[in-house]
C-alpha positions, 0 to 999 in steps of 0.5 A, a space after each residue: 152662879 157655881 157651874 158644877 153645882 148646877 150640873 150636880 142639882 140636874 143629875 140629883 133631880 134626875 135620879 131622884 124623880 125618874 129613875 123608876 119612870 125610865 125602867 117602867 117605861 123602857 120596858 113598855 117600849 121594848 116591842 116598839 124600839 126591836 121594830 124601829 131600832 136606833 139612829 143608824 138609819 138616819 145619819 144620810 139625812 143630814 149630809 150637806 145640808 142646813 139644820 134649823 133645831 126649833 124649841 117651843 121658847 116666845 121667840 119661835 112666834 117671830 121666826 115662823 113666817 121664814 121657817 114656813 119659806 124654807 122647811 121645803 127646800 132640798 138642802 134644809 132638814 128641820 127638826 122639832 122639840 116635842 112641845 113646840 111641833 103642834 105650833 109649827 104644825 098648826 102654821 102648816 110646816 111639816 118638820 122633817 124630825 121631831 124629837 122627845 125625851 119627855 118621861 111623863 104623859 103629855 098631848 104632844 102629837 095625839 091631835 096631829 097627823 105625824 106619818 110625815 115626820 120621823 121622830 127621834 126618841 130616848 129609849 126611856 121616854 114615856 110610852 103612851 106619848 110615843 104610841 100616838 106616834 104614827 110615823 117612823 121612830 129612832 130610838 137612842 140612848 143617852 151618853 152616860 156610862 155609868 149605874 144606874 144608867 147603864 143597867 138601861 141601855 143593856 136593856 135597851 140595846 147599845 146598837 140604838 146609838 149614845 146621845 149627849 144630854 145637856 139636861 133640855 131635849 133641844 141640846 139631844 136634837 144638837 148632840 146628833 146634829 153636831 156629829 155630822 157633815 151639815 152645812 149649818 146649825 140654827 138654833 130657834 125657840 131656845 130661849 132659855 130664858 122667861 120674860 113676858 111669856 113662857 113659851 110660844 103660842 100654839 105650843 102644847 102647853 098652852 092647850 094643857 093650861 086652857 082646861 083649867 083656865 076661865 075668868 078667874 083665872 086666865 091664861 095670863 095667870 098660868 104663865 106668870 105662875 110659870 115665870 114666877 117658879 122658875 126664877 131660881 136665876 136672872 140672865 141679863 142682856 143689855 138693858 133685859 133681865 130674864 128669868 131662868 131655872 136650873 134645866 135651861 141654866 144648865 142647857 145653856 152651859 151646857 151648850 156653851 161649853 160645847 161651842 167652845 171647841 167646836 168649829 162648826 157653823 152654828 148661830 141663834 135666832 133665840 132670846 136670850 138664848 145661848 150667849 152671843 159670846 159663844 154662837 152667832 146671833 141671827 134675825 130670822 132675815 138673816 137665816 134666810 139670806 145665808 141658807 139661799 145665798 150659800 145654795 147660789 154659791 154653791 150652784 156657782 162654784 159647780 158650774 165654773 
């Protein structure tokens, strides 16, 4: 697999196909990023703590009973990817963040009540999506200084802050989290990778699939259909073949090369997810052990 051609492919797809969607939907949100503004504001909230990043990938089901034990904690900010914040919801975890960079209509946050959770917006995201957002927003852009691109961001405003994009908005959720004094990154969810399902029950896909599905076309059809039209590759770990396409093979890179001179703290519960060769693989158990067991050591160390 030819790395640059993979990068190439994802920024020739991105101009072709939504140039025209970010300029109409930039000047849509323009009344809305003047009231809510950029990233500044949220910086503060993401000094000394554990950061679990959540994507809407299969394996997110296994790890939603530890997620639902520790979202409460003081010292643990969670932030979700649009698709997947209706499946936490729907558990009964509130994230502390939600993130979208989605450019085309979508349900993501309409049926859910969303004033407890602040979401963190590209400035060229689509409009109708962020207006059914009824909590706080940060709006940014994304870190690439050239035309077309930069003639955006004018319009935007460089004040709201410059996000990298490894083409998936969970490495945005990454690129703002990787800056800053926290504890710990996790990442879940971020499969990269398709094999039996292509996502995680109870995210917003599957309510979109299910208006066009009945018994002659179940669901099961709609994900093989998935699967089937993102095999432009094959992921293979130990005895598994998974199923990927150029956007999640171009995370994955992405995020790898990242992780290469990188000396923060950042491990994976996702399958296949990013190479173990590059981040520490956890079992969701594991996650929760470090996240209590570094609080109580912290507690000892202040009380010597």
């Amino acid at each position: 697999m030819n790395k640059a051609e993979v990068y190439a492919s994802l920024n020739r797809g991105v101009l072709n196909e939504r140039l025209f969607a970010f300029s109409r939907n930039l000047t849509k949100n323009a009344a809305l990023i003047s009231k809510h503004g950029g990233l500044a504001r949220v910086l503060n909230c993401f000094t000394g703590v554990h950061v679990l990043i959540v994507g809407a990938g299969e394996s997110l089901s296994k790890c939603i009973p530890v997620i639902k034990k520790l979202h409460t904690r003081d010292d643990f900010v969670l932030i979700a990817v649009d698709m997947a914040y209706g499946a936490l919801v729907n558990n009964g975890i509130t994230p502390d963040f939600a993130i979208t960079c989605e450019t085309s209509p979508r349900d993501f946050f309409l049926p859910f009540d969303t004033s407890n959770t602040r979401l963190l917006a590209f400035s060229c995201s689509c409009s109708s999506n962020i207006r059914n957002w009824r909590g706080s927003i940060s709006f940014y852009n994304w870190l690439i200084r050239e035309e077309p691109y930069e003639s955006l961001w004018k319009r935007a405003g460089y004040d709201l802050g410059f996000v990298s994009t490894g083409s998936v908005v969970t490495t945005q959720a990454l690129s703002i989290v990787m800056a800053l004094p926290v504890l710990s990154i996790t990442l879940a969810g971020n499969d990269l990778g398709f094999t039996d399902y292509p996502y995680c029950t109870g995210v917003s896909w599957y309510a979109n699939i299910m208006r066009t599905t009945n018994r002659f076309n179940p669901a099961e059809n709609a994900a093989r259909k998935t699967i089937r039209l993102a095999r432009d590759y094959e992921i293979k770990r130990e005895n598994r073949v998974y199923f990927t396409n150029n956007q999640f093979l171009g995370a994955k890179y992405w995020i790898e090369d990242l992780l290469k001179v990188s000396k923060k703290n950042v491990y994976d519960l996702s399958d296949p997810g990013v190479s173990g060769k590059y981040i520490n693989k956890l079992t969701p158990r594991q996650l929760e052990k470090m996240i209590i067991g570094d609080r109580e050591n912290r507690k000892k160390r202040r009380t010597k």
